[in-house]
C-alpha positions in Angstrom: 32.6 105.8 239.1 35.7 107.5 238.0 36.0 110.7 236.1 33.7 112.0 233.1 34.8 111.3 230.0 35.0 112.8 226.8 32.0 112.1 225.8 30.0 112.5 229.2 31.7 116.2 229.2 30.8 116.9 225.7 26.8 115.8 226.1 27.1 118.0 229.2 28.1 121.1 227.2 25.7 120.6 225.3 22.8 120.1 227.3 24.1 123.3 229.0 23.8 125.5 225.9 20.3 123.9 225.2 19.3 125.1 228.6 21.2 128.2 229.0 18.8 130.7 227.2 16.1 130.3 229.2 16.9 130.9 232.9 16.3 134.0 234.1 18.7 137.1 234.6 21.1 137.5 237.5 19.2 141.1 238.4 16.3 138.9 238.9 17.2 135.2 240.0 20.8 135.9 241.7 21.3 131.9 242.3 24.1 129.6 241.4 22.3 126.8 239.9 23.4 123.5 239.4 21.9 120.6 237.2 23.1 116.9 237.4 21.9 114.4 235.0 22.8 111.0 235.8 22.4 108.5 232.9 21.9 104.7 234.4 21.3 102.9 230.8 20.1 104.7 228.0 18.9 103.4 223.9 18.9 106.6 222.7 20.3 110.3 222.7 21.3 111.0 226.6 21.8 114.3 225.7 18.6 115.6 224.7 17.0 113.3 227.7 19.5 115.4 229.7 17.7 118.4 228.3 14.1 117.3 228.2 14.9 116.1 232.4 16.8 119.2 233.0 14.1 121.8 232.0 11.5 119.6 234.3 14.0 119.9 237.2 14.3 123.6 236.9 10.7 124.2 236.7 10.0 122.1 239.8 12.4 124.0 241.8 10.7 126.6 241.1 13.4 128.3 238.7 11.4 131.3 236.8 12.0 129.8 233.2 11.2 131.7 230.3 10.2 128.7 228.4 9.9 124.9 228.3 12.8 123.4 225.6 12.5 119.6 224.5 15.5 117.8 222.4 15.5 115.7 219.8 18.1 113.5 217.8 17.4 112.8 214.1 18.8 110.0 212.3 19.4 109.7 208.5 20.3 106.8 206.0 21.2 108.2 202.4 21.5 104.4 200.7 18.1 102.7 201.6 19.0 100.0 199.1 21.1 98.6 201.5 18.1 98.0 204.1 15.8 97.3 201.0 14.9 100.9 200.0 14.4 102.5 196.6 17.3 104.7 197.3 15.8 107.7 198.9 17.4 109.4 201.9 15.4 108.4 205.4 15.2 110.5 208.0 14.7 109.2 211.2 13.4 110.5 214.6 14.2 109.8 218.0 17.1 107.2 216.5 18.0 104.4 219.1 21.9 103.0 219.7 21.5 100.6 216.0 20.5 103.6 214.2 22.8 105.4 215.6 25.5 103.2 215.0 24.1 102.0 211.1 23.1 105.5 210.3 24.9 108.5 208.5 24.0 111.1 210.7 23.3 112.2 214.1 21.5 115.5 214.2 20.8 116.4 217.5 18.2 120.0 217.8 16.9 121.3 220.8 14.2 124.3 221.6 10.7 124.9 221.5 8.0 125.1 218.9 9.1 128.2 218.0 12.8 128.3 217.3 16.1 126.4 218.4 18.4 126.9 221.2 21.5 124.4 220.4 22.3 121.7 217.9 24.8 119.5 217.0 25.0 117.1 213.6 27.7 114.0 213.2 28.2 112.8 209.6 29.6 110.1 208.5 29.5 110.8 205.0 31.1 113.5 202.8 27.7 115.9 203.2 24.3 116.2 202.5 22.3 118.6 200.0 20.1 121.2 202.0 16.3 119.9 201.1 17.7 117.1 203.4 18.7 119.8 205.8 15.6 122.0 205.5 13.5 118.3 205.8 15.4 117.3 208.6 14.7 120.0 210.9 11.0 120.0 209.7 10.9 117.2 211.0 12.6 117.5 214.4 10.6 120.7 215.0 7.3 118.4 214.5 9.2 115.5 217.0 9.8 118.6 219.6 6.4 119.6 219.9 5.0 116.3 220.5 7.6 116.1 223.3 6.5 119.3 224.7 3.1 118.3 225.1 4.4 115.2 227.0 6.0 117.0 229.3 3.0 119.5 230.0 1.4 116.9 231.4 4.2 115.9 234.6 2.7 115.9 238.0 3.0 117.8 239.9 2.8 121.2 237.8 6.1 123.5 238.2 6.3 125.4 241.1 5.4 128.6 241.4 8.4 129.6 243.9 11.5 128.5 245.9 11.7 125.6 248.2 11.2 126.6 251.4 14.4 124.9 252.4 16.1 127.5 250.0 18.2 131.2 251.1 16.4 133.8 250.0 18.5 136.1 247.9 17.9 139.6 246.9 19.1 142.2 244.8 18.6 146.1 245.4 19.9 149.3 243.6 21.3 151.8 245.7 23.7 155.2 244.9 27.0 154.2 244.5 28.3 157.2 247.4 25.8 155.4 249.5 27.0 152.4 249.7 29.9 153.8 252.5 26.8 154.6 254.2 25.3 151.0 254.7 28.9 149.6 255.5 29.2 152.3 258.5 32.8 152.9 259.8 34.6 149.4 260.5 31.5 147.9 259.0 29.9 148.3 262.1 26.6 149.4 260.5 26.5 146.6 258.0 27.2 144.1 261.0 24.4 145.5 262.5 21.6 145.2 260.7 22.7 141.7 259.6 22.5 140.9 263.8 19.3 142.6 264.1 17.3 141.7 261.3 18.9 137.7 261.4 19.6 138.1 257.5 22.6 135.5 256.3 24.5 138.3 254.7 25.0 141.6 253.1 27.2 142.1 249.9 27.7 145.2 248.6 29.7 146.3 245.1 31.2 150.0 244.3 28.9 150.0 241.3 25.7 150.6 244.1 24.9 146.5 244.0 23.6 145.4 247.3 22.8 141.3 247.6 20.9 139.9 250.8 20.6 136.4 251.7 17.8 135.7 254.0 16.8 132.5 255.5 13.1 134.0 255.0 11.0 136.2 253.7 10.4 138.7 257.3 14.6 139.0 257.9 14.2 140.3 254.2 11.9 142.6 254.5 13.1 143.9 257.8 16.5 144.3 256.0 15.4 145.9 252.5 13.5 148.6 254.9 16.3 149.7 257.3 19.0 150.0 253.7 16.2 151.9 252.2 15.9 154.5 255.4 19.8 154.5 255.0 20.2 155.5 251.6 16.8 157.7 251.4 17.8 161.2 250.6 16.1 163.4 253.1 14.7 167.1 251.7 15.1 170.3 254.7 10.8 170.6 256.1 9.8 167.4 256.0 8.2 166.5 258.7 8.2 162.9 260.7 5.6 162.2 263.1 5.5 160.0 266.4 9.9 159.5 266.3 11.5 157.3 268.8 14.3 159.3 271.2 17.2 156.5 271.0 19.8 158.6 272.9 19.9 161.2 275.0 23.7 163.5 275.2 24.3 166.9 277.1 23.8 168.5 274.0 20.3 167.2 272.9 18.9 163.9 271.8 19.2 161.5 268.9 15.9 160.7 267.3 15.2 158.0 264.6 12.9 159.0 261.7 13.1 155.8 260.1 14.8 152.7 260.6 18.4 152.8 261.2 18.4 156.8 260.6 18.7 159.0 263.8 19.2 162.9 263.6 20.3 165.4 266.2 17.4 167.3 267.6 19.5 170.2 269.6 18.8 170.8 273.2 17.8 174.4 272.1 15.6 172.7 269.3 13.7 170.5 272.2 11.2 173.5 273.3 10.1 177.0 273.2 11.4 177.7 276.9 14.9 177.3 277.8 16.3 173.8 278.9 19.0 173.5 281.2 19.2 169.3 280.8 17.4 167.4 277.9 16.8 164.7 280.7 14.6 166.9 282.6 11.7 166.8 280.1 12.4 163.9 277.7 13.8 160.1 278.3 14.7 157.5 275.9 11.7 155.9 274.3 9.5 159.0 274.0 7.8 159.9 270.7 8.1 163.3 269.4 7.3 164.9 266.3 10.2 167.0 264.7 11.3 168.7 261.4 14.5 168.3 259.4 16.2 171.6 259.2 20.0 171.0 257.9 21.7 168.1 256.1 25.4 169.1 256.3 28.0 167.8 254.1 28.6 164.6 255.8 24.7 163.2 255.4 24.0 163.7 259.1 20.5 165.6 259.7 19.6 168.1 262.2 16.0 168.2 263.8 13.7 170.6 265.4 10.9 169.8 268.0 10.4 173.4 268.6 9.4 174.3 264.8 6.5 172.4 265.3 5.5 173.6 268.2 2.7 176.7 268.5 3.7 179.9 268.2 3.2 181.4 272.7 0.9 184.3 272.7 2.5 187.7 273.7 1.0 190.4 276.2 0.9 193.8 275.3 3.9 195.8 276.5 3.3 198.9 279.0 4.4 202.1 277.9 8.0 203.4 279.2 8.7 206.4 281.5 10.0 208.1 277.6 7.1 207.5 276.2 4.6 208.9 279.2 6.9 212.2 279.1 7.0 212.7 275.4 3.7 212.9 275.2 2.7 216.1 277.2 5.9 218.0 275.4 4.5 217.1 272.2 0.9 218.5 273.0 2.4 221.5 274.4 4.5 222.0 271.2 1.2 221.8 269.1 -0.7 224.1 271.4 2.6 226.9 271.0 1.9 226.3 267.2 -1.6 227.1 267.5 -1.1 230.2 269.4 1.5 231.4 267.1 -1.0 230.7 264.1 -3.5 232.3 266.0 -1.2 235.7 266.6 0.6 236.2 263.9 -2.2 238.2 261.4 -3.1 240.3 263.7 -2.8 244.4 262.9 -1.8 247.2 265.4 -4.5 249.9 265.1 -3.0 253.3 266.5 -5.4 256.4 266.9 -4.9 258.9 264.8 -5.6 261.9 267.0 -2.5 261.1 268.4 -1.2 261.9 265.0 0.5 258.5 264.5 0.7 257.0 261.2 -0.6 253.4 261.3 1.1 250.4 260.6 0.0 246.9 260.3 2.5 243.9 260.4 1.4 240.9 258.6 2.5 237.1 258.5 5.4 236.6 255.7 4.2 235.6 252.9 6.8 234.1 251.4 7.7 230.3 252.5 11.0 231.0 253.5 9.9 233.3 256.2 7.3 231.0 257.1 9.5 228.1 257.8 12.2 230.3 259.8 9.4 231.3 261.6 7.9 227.5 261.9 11.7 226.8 263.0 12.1 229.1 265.7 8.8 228.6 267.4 10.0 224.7 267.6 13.4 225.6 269.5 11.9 227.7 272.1 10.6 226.2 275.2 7.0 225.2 276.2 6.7 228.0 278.3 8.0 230.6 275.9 5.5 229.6 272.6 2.5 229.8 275.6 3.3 233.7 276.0 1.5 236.3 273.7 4.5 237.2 271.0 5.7 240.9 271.1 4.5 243.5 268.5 7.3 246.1 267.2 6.0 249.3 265.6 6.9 252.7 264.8 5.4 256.3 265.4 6.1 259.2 263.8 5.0 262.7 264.8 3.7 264.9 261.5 5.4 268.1 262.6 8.6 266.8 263.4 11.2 264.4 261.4 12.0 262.3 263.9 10.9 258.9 264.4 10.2 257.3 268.3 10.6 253.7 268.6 8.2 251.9 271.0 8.1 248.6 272.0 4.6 246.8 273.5 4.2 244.3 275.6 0.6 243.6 275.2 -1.1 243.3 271.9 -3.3 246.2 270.8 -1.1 248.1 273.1 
């Protein structure tokens, strides 16, 4: 067959542009997608066949279109006096190779009812005035829609999705410091999930892009779900319930709250009671419940089994030896108070027969004495405050000037 010409690449080109503004976004059809349109014979414009076959191919592989295009080539002969006219301009639709070849223009227009996505005019004249423009693409727009409904009615309808025969390709959005994260060190981690979940493969771009080609639509699921526990970000007190123990070390276990994310649950995290080996109570593939309680700086979480465990019930404590001997010092200090309250207003009555002058000694008044008094009572021993408190008085005789101090040892006395 040789290589494509000139004009083979040219009516490519344009087929392509026709075509072009109706496929679907990268974000949301991520394929490479190639068209061929091979051209056996043709009496006509191969081009806009190209386009009219092209748009059916897409839509029956299932290509998300966002629109159906036809194409059209108009045709135009300015002398009709030549061909037995009157001498006004004919348009023609749909030209074949004589008209094409006989004519003065090839005016080729693709799109849809509603607008146009490509054209391209030959002339082989020096131009033409614009109501032959304006009535040209009048009627090419009429020629497209008649098209259109032509194709509408191709069995089978377009599909509605891929071929089954076709990878599976999806694109997520992650955080672009997350994306060391799904890589893993080496790109172990990445190499990972692509053995476990049987996935194709697993691009990733600095910008946070991650592409995954499947070979159906479980691997990708699987896939999407362990890059999504990856790149979650985890908030200190949640909680995860019924978490597999993967690992078990000297220092505690490793426990996955989701899939592809373990966390450290610290041997002193494990229980209430003290643990001498995490192997005595727990093996790997037990289910526990724990609680996140640190993210350090590197993303790697620390877990607690014991958080959510119940709160053991206490006994009462016995009283100490201290306490059982405070207590009778501290009754026999308020007893000594008592007394001393008790004491202190009390008057010394002499007879006075004896011709002594009475006295009477009263409590100070003042609340200075009273707390010197207060204070001393305190210091002295239990034994002391029990014993009646010592009066001091003075006689004096009448007939003499001197005084006699006494000093009783009984009150009254």
């Amino acid at each position: 067959m040789g290589a494509p010409s000139r004009r083979e690449i040219g009516h490519g080109t344009l087929a392509e542009r026709a075509l072009e503004p109706i496929l679907p976004t990268e974000d949301k059809f991520p394929y490479t997608i190639r068209v061929e349109s091979t051209i056996t014979e043709s009496n006509g414009s191969s081009s806009m066949a190209s386009v009219c076959g092209g748009c059916l191919a897409l839509q029956d592989a299932g290509v998300p279109l966002k629109c159906s295009i036809a194409g059209i080539a108009m045709g135009l002969v300015l002398d009709t006096n030549e061909f037995g006219g009157d001498g006004t301009p004919l348009i023609l639709s749909d030209i074949t190779g004589a008209e094409d070849a006989s004519g003065d223009m090839d005016f080729k227009v693709a799109g849809n009812e509603d607008g146009i996505t490509a054209f391209q005019m030959d002339i082989k004249v020096v131009g033409i005035t614009l109501p032959v423009m304006k009535e040209a693409l009048l009627q090419a727009r009429d020629g497209r829609r008649r098209i259109l409904a032509e194709m509408l009615k191709c069995s089978p309808p377009p599909a509605k999705r891929l071929s089954q025969y076709a990878p599976i390709i999806h694109i997520m959005k992650v955080a672009p410091e997350k994306v060391n994260v799904i890589i893993g060190s080496g790109g172990k981690k990445v190499k990972s999930i692509i053995e476990e979940t049987g996935v194709y493969s697993i691009d990733t771009q600095d910008d946070g892009i991650v592409k995954i080609t499947a070979k159906d639509l479980s691997s990708l699921e699987k896939s999407k779900s362990i890059i999504s526990s990856l790149t979650m970000v985890p908030t200190i007190g949640d909680i995860y319930r019924d978490c597999e123990i993967k690992s078990i070390v000297p220092y505690g276990v490793f426990v996955e709250i989701a899939p592809g994310r373990e966390g450290l649950c610290h041997i002193s995290e494990l229980t209430s009671d003290w643990l001498a080996k995490a192997e005595d109570a727990f093996k790997v593939g037990d289910r526990v419940d724990v609680k996140l309680i640190e993210v350090n700086d590197k993303g790697q979480l620390r877990l607690s089994r014991r958080a959510l465990l119940p709160v053991p019930e206490t006994e009462p404590e016995e009283p100490s030896s201290n306490q059982l001997t405070d207590e009778p010092a501290k009754d026999i200090a308020d007893s000594s108070e008592a007394s001393e309250k008790s004491t202190t207003k009390k008057n010394v009555n002499v007879p006075k027969d004896n011709g002594l002058a009475e006295e009477k000694l009263e409590q100070p008044k003042s609340k200075s004495s009273a707390a010197k008094l207060a204070s001393s009572s305190r210091s002295n021993s239990a034994e002391d405050a029990l014993l009646p408190r010592k009066k001091v008085f003075k006689r004096t005789r009448k007939t003499s000037s001197k005084a006699v101090t006494g000093v009783s040892g009984k009150d009254g006395e």
